[in-house]
Structure formats: C-alpha cells, structure tokens
C-alpha positions in Angstrom: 55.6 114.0 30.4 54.8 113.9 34.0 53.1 117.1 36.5 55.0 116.1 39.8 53.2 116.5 43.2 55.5 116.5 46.1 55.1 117.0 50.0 55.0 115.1 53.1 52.0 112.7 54.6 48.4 113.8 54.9 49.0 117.0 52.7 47.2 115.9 50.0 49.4 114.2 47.1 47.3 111.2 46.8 43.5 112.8 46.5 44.8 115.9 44.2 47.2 113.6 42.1 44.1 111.5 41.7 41.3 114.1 40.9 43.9 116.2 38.4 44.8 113.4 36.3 40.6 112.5 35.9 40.2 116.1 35.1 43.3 116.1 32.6 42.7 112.8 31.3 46.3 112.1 32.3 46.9 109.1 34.3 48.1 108.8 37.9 50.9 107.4 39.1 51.3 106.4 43.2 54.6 106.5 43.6 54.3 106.0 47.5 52.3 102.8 46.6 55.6 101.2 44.8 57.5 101.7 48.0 54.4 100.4 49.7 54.3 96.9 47.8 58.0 96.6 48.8 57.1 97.0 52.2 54.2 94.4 52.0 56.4 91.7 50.4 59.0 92.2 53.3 57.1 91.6 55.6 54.8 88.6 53.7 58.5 87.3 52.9 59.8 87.5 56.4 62.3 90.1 54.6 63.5 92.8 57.0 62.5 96.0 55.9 65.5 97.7 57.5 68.4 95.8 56.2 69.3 97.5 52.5 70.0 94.1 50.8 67.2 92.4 52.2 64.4 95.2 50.9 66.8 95.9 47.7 66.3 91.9 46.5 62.8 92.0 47.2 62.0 95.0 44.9 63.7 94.0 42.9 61.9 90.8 42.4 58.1 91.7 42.1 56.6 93.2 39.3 54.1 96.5 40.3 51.4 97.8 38.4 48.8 100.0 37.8 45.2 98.9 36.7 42.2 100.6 36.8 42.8 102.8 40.3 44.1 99.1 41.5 47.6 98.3 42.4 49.2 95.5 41.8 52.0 93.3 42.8 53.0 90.0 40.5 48.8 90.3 38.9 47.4 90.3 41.9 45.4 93.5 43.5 47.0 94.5 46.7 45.5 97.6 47.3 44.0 97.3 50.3 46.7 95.4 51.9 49.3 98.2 51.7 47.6 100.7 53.4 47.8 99.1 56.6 48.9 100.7 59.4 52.2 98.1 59.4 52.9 98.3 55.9 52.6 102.3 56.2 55.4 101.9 58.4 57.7 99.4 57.1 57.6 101.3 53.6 59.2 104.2 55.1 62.0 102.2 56.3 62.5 101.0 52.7 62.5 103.8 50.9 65.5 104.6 53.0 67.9 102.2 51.0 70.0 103.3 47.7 68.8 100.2 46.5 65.0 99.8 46.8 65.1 104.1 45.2 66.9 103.1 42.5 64.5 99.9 41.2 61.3 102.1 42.0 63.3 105.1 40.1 63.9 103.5 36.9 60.9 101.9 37.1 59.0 105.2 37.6 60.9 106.9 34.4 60.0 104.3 32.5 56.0 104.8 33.3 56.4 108.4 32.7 58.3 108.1 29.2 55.3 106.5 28.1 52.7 109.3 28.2 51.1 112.1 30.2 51.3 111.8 34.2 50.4 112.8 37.2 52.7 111.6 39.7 52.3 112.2 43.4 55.3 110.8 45.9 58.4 112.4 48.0 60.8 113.2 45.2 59.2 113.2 42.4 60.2 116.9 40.9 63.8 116.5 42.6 65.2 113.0 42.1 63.2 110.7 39.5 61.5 113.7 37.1 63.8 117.1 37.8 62.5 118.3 34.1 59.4 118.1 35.0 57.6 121.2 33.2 55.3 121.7 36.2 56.1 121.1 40.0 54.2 121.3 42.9 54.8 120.9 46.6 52.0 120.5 48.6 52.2 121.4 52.5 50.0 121.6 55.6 49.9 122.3 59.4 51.0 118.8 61.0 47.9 119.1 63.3 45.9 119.0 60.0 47.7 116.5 58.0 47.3 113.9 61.4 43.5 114.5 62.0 43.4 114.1 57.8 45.0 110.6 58.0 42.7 110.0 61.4 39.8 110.4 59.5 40.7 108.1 57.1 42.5 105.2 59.6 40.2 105.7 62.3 43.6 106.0 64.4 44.1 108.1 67.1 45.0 111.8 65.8 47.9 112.1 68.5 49.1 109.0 68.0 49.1 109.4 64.2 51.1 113.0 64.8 53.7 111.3 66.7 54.2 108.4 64.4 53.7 111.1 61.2 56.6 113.3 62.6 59.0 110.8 63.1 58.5 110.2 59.8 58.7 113.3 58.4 62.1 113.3 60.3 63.5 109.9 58.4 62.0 111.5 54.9 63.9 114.6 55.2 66.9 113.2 56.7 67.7 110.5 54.3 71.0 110.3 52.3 68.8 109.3 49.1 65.7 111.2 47.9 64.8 113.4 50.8 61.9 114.9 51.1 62.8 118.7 50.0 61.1 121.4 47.9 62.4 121.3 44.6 63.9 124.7 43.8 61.4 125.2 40.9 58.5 124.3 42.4 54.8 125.9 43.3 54.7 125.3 47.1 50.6 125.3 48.3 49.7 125.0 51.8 46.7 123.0 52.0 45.7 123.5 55.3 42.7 125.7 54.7 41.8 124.6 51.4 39.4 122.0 49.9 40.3 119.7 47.9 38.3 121.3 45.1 40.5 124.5 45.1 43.7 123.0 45.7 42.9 120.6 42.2 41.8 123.8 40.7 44.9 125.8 41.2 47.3 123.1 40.2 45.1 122.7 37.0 45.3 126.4 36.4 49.2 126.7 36.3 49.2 123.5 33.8 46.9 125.5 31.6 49.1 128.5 32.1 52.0 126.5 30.8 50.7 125.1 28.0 50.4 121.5 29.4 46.5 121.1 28.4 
C-alpha cells in the first residue's frame, strides 16, 4: 500500500514524504532519486542522457536501493552525488524516455507490493500507483519553490527559477508520465505553509481513511 505525493520541484514532496512516513512508521520511497541514479551513471558512464537507448540500457543495468535514508546504486551510497546541480539536470532528460519509466516503474511496484509507503515523485498517483487509497498533490508559487531550492543549493534564486520552469515545461509536456494532478487527488498549496502543517494535514486525511 503506498500514500502517493505528487507535484512539481521545490513544492515539498521530498521533506513531507520524509517526515509522514517517520510519523506513520511507513517507509519512504524517493522516486525522483531512482531517476536520479540513472542520471548519475550516464554521465559517470559517458552515457548520453538524452538518447532513449543509451539512458534505457543504463537503468536498466544498476541495481537502486534504499537503506537507512541512503541511496544506493550497485551497494554503494550515492546520495550525495545525485543531488548535484548536473545530475539534477541530466535526470530530467531521462525520465523523458519510455524506457528508463518503464524499469523505474516496475521497479517502483514492486517496492510498494511489499508494505506500507510513502512515495513522493511526478506520477506516482497517475502512472505507477493509480489505486492508491490516498493521493496528494502538492503545489506552490514558482517564486517560492526557487528561493526553497536556493536555500538549499546555495544557487542563485533567478537562476534556479529559470532552469526550474523549463523544467516544469519538459515534466508536463512529456509523452510518458507527465506531471498532472491525478483526478482523485488532495491538491495543497504549500506556499504559505510550514512544513509542520502541510505533514499534519496529509496525516489527517490518512487517518480519515482508515490508513493508520
């Protein structure tokens, strides 16, 4: 069973996914951190992240985990690495192709099938879980989702805006698992919430369906 957190960069997946699963006791799942491993081991590879057989072989050829808040790729801790600035952008060119989707799908449902989840990503509620029994898209003001992600980069907050619309623009515009709404799910706009609130009205509507 899997609570499925959707929405676009610097709304908030990755710190709410995190803190709801502690509070449930479920475990969290970084869906954007698969896509992010393929994206490393193009570029470590020499792989070109924006050729579809290219990225589609090299997912399919590492192993990704979860262990302890650490990701890793093959047994060994990559956490840090894919959260570069370079990484952050080559993983959005991957997750374009029919190919890479598909491995990180199946190997998504197969995490999920296994127990109780909190999953946080682009499509989790519409493409890889659509029977999710609780759905939640998390949204905020682009000004405020750039200086969020400045804050933790250090990066210019114009420059991030730029580069963070753009790729809002490839997320909702690709053929395979756009970036949408699910029709199902509880949109929250984060803009002018803590993160505090936003954990505890997501934790609310999992009580109020019997998830807990």
């Amino acid at each position: 069973m899997v609570i499925a957190i959707d929405g676009p960069a610097g709304a908030g997946k990755s710190s709410v996914a995190r803190k709801l699963a502690a509070r449930l006791g479920f475990t969290y799942l970084d869906s954007g951190a698969m896509y992010r491993c393929v994206a490393l081991t193009c570029l470590e590879w020499g792989a070109d992240p924006e050729q579809s057989g290219e990225a589609t072989s090299t997912a399919e050829s590492i192993g990704i985990s979860f262990e302890d808040g650490d990701v890793l790729i093959d047994g060994v801790d990559v956490s840090e690495e894919i959260r570069s600035p370079e990484v952050t952008e080559a993983a959005s060119k991957v997750a374009v192709h029919p190919g890479v989707r598909e491995a990180m799908v199946i190997e998504q449902r197969r995490m999920i099938a296994t127990g109780r989840y909190v999953a946080e990503g682009r499509d989790i509620g519409t493409v890889v879980s659509p029977d999710s029994p609780l759905k939640v898209f998390l949204t905020a003001r682009p000004e405020v989702r750039a200086e969020r992600r400045a804050e933790e980069t250090g990066g210019d907050p114009r420059e991030i805006l730029v580069a963070q619309l753009e790729r809002d623009r490839r997320d909702t515009e690709r053929e395979h698992g756009a970036l949408k709404t699910a029709d199902d799910a509880v949109e929250i706009d984060t803009s002018d919430l803590g993160l505090d609130r936003v954990v505890d009205r997501v934790a609310a509507l999992a009580a109020k369906r019997g998830l807990v």
